[in-house]
N, C-alpha and C positions, 0 to 999 in steps of 0.2 A: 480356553487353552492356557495353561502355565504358560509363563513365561521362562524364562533362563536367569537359572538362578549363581552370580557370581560370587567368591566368596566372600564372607558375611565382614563386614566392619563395624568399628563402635556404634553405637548412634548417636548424630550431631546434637547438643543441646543446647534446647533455643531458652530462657526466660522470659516468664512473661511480665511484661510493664500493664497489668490492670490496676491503674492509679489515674488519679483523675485530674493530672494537671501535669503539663512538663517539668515543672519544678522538681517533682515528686519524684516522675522518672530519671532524673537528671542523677538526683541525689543515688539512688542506688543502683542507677549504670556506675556511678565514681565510687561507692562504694564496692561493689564489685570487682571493678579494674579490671585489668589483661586477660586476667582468666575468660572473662566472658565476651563473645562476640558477636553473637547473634540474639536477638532478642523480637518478643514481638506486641507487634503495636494491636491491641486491640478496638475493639467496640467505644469502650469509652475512655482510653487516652484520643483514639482519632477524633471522637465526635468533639472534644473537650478541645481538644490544639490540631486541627488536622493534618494537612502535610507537613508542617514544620517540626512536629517530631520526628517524622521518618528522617526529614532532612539536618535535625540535630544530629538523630543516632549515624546516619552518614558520613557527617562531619567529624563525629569522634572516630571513625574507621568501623563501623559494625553493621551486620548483616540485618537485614530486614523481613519480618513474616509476618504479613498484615492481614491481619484475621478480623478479616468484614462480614464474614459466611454471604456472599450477595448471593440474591436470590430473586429475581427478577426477570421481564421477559428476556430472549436472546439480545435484541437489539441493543436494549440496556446497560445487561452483562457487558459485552462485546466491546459498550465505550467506559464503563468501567475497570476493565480491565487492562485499555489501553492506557487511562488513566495513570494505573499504578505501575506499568511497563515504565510509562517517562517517568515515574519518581524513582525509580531501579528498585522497585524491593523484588528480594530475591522469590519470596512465597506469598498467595495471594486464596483464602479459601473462598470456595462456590459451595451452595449444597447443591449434592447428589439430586437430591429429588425436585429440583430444575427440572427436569430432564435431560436428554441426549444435546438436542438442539441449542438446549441453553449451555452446555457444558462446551461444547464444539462451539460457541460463540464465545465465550471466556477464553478458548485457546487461542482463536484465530482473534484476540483483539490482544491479547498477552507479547503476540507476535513472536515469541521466543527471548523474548526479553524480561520478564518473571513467568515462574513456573506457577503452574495452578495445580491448588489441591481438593478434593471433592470430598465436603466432610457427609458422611454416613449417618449413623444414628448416633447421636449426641451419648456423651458417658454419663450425663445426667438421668437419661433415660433407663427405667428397668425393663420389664417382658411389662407388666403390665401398665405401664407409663405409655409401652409403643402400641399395645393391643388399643389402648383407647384414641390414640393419634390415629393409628390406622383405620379404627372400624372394626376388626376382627382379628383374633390371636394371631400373633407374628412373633415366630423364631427369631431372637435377634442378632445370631449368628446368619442365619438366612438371607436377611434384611441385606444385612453388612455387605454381604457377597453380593448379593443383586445389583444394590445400588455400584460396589466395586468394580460392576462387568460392565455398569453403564460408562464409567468413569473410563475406565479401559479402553474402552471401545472412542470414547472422546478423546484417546492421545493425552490425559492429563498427564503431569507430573506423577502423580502419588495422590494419597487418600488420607484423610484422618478418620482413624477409628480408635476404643479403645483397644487397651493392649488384650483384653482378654481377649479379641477376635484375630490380632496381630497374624499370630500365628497362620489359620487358616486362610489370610490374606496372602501373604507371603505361599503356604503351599500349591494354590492356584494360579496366581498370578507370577509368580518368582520374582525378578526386577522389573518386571513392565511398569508396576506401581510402586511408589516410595511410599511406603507406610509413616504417618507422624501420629504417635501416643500420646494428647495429654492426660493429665489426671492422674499424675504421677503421686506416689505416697514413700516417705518410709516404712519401713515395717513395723506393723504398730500406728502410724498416723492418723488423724483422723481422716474422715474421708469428704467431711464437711457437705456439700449439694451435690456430690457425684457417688452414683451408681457402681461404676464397673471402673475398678481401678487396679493396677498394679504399684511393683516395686520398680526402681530404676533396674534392677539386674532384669525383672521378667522380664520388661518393657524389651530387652536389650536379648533374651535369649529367644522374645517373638519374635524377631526380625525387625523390628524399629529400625527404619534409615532416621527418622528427627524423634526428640522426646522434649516436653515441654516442662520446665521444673516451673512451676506457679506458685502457689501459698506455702509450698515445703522448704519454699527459699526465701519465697520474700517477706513471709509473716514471721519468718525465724529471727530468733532475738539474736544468732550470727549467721547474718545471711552468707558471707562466704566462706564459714564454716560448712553450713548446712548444705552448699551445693558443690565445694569439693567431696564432700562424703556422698554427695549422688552421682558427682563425675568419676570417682572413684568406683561405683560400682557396674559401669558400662562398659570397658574393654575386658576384664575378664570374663561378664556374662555375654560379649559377643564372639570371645574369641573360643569359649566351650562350646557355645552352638555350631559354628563352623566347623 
């Protein structure tokens, strides 16, 4: 069943810190500055420094999206998630294909104190990247939505999918789910180890509530050039959608 769909605003943009040491991240959260507030701790800044990044980016005033994809039985999730609840990050991703049980265990350990998101099928992935993970050909617009209804049905936050699917996210689900896009490009960009990518305007007329600016920002030789010119293209294209 859709959900109810409110009117459409920007989408929030998080940058990612995949660098391999807090030093690293330090330096271009201060390059960055004011402009940026939210940002996210991955894979390998957590493994590299673990809580104590989240708890720098804290201390400078910024928001937190700790993208661990856990994947694990429920039990596990459940104290995992409670985990990141006490360190306050605001977003916290599980995959989908947990299942129900594991998803509904990330929320009830989350407690309402970080939101969880259920990432889908990776934008790394094409049709036939997924056919071979699955066993047998898979639509992966299909995929998206199945695993979305799971997510749904667990009370998550939102979902990470990419933006090509954004859209049909948002037409079935409406706000039930906070959609987050990353693998974001300019136009023209390359597209480097991902599959299925948009532009910051698409990302932003598929209904994106979060978009994640990565290597468009932080590989640029003016990182906050390069990511006012993507902040820049996300209130217009959300406010044409609407």
């Amino acid at each position: 069943m859709a959900g109810v769909t409110a009117p459409r605003t920007a989408p929030l943009p998080i940058v990612a810190l995949d660098v391999g040491s807090l030093a690293d991240a330090q330096r271009l959260v201060r390059q960055l500055g004011p402009a940026t507030t939210f940002y996210k701790v991955g894979l390998q800044l957590f493994s590299a420094e673990g809580p104590r990044a989240v708890e720098w980016l804290h201390g400078e005033g910024k928001r937190v999206f700790l993208d661990l994809k856990l994947h694990d039985i429920p039990n596990t999730v459940r104290g995992a998630a409670a985990s990141a609840g006490a360190l306050g990050v605001s977003l916290l991703t599980v995959h989908a294909l947990g299942g129900a049980a594991m998803l509904r265990a990330a929320v009830e350990g989350a407690a309402g104190r970080t939101n969880i998101m259920a990432v889908t099928v990776l934008t790394s992935m094409d049709a036939a990247t997924l056919a071979r993970s699955m066993g047998h050909p898979t639509e992966i617009a299909g995929e998206v939505l199945r695993l979305a209804q799971e997510a749904c049905d667990a009370q998550t936050h939102g979902i990470v999918c990419a933006g090509t699917e954004c859209a049909a996210v948002r037409a079935r689900f409406g706000d039930a789910l906070q959609p987050l896009v990353p693998g974001l490009r300019p136009a023209g960009g390359a597209a480097h180890d991902q599959s299925r990518v948009v532009t910051a305007a698409e990302a932003a007329r598929a209904g994106a509530a979060y978009v994640i600016f990565g290597r468009a920002v932080t590989a640029a030789a003016d990182p906050v050039g390069a990511y006012a010119t993507l902040a820049a293209e996300l209130q217009p294209a959300a406010q044409e959608k609407s």
